[in-house]
C-alpha positions in Angstrom: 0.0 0.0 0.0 1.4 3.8 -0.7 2.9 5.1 2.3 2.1 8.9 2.2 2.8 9.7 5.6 3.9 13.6 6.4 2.3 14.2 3.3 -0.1 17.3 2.1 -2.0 16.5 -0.5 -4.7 18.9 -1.9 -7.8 17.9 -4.5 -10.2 20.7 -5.9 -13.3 19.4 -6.7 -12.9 16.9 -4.2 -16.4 16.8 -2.8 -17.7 14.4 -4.9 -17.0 11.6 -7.6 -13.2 10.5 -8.1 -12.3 13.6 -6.3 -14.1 12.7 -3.0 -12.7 9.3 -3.6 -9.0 10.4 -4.3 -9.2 12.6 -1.5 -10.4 9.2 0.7 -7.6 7.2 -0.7 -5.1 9.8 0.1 -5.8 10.2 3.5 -6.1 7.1 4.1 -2.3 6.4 2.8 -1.2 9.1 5.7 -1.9 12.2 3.7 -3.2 15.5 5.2 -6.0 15.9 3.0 -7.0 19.2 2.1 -10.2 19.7 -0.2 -11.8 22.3 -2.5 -15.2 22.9 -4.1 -17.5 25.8 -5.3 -20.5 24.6 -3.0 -20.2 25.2 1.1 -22.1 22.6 2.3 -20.9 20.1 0.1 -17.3 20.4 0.6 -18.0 20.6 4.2 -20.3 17.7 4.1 -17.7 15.5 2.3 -14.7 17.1 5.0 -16.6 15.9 7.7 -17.3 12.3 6.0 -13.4 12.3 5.1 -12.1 13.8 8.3 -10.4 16.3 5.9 -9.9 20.3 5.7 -11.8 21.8 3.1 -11.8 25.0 1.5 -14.0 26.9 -1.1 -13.0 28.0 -3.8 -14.2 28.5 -7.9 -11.5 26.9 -10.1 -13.1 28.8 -13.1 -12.1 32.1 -11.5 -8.2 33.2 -11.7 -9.1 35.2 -8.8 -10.3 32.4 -6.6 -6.8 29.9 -7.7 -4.8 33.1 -6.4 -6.1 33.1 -3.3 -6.5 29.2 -2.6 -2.9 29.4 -3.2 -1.6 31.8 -1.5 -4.1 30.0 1.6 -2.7 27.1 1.7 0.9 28.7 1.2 0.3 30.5 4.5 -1.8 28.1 6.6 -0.3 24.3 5.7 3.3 25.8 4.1 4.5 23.8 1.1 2.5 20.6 -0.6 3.1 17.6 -2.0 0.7 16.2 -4.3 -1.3 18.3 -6.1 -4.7 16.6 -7.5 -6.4 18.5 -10.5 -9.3 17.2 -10.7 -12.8 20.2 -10.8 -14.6 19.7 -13.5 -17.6 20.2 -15.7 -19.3 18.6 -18.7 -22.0 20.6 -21.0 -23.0 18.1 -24.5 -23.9 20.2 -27.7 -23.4 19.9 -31.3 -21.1 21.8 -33.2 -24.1 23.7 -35.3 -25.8 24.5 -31.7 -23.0 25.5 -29.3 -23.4 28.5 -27.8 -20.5 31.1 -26.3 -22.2 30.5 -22.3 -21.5 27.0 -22.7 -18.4 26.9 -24.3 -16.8 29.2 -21.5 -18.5 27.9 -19.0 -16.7 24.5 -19.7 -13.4 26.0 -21.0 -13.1 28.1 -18.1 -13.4 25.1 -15.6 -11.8 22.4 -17.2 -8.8 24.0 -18.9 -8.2 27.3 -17.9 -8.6 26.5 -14.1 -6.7 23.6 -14.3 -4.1 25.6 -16.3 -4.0 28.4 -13.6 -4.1 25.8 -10.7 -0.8 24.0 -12.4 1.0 27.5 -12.8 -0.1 29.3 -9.2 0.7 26.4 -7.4 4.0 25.7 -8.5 6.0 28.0 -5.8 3.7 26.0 -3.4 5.1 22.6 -4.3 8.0 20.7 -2.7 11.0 19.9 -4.8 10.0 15.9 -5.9 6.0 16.5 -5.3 3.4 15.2 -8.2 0.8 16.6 -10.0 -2.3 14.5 -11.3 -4.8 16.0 -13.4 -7.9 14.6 -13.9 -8.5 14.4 -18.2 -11.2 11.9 -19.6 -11.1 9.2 -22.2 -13.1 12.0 -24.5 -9.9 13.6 -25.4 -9.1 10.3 -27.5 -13.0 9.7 -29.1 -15.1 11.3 -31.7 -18.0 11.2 -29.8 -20.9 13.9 -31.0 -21.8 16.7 -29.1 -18.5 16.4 -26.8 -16.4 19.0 -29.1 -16.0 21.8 -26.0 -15.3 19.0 -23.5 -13.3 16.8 -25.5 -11.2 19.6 -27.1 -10.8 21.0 -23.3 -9.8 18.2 -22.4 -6.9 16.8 -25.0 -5.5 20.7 -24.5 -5.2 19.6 -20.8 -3.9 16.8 -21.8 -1.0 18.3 -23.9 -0.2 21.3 -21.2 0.8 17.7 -18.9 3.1 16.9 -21.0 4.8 20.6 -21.0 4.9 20.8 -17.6 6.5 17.6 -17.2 9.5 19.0 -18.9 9.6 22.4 -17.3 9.2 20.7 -13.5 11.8 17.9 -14.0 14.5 20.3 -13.2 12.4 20.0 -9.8 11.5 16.2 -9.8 8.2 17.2 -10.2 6.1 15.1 -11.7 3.2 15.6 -13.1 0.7 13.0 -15.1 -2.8 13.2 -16.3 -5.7 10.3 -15.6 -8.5 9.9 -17.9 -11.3 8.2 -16.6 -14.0 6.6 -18.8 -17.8 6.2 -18.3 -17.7 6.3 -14.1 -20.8 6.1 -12.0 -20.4 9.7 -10.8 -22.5 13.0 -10.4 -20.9 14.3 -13.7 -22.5 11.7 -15.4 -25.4 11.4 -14.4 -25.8 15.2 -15.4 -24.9 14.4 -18.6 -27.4 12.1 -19.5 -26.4 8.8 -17.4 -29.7 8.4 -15.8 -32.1 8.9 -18.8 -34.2 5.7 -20.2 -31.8 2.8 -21.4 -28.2 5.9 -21.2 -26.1 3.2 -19.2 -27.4 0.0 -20.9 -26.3 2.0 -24.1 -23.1 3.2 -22.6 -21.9 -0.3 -20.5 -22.5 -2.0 -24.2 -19.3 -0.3 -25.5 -17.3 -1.0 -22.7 -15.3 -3.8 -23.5 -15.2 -4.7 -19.1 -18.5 -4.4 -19.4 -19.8 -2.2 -16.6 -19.1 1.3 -15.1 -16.0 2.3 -13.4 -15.8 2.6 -9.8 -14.7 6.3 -8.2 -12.7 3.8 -5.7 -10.8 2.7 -8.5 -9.7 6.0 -10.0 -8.7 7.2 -6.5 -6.2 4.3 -6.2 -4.8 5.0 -9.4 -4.3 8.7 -8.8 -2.6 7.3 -4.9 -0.3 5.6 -6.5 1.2 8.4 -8.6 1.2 10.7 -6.1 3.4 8.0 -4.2 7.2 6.9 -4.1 6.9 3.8 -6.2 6.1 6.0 -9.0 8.8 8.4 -9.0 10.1 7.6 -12.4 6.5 8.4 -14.1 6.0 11.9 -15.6 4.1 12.9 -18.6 2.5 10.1 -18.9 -1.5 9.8 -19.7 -3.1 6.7 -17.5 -6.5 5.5 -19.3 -9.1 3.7 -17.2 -12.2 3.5 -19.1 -12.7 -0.4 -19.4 -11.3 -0.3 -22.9 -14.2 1.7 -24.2 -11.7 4.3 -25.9 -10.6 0.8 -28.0 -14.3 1.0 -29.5 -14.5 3.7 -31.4 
């Protein structure tokens, strides 16, 4: 099991879904747990449930980043594992896409997780990690995913940047990309409409949703010592359903 004891580990979006499950897994490794989210009484519902500090703060705001930052800079000094992980998903066709919905995604999923990378680099110990939380999209042609999936393969390419700028640092820094997962975010996107996850489970070659347990031990393991020589890399775990195109 990863040892992450006299660690400090933070996860925005960590309320719910892989995030409230990475954050679990974390602290369960040894981690101090810290925990963001746009909603008080969800992030301090989950804190309680996880036993975790949590803090609000809007990952779509540059503003907000700023301040998070320079929070846990001044109350928990350096980190050590930095989990991306807030995120949104709007569906639309190309023809209908409108400019609210297209920043309103972009603004969560890439620029906030490319502010959260950049502000919190003077916060992170020499040899921390970084894991940011992309999607299987980035690798599909799935219609009416363009803003999401195009966010999320730009994510996917800044990883691989920042791996080579922070390695001067042994930082590391790698991006998971979850699949269909039984998590809030789906189910907003259409999960729980008439015969969605029959649909859905069909092209997954494992043949059932992923677990959020199963992400969060994925994402422990990378923030931990037996994956020290790992950087850059993109980890799929989607049940093979990026192999069915």
């Amino acid at each position: 099991m990863t040892n992450l004891t006299g660690k400090v580990a933070l996860v925005t979006g960590g309320n719910s879904g892989i995030g409230l499950a990475a954050a679990q897994e974390l602290a369960q490794a040894g981690a101090r747990v810290i925990i963001t989210g746009r909603r008080k009484e969800a992030v301090e519902e989950a804190a309680t449930l996880l036993g975790v500090d949590g803090l609000l703060a809007d990952q779509s705001k540059l503003t907000d980043i700023e301040t998070l930052a320079a929070l846990v800079a001044q109350k928990y000094g350096r980190i050590d594992i930095l989990v991306i992980n807030a995120g949104i998903s709007k569906l639309t066709t190309i023809e209908n896409a409108t400019e609210e919905v297209y920043d309103e995604v972009m603004n969560v999923n890439l620029k906030g997780a490319y502010f959260t990378i950049s502000r919190f680099i003077p916060v992170l110990n020499d040899g921390s990690s970084i894991i940011v939380i992309s999607s299987s999209s980035a690798s599909k042609a799935t219609p009416q995913t363009s803003i999401y999936a195009s966010g999320k393969m730009a994510v996917n390419t800044v990883v691989k940047i920042a791996a080579v700028e922070l390695a001067p640092r042994k930082i590391r820094i790698n991006a998971v990309s979850p699949g269909p997962f039984s998590t809030a975010i789906m189910e907003k996107t259409g999960l729980s409409a008439p015969g969605m996850q029959d649909y859905i489970v069909a092209r997954v070659p494992l043949g059932r949703l992923g677990i959020p347990a199963e992400a969060g031990k994925l994402i422990c393991f990378l923030a931990g010592e037996d994956a020290v020589f790992i950087t850059g890399a993109e980890y799929m775990i989607d049940g093979g359903q990026s192999l069915n195109q």
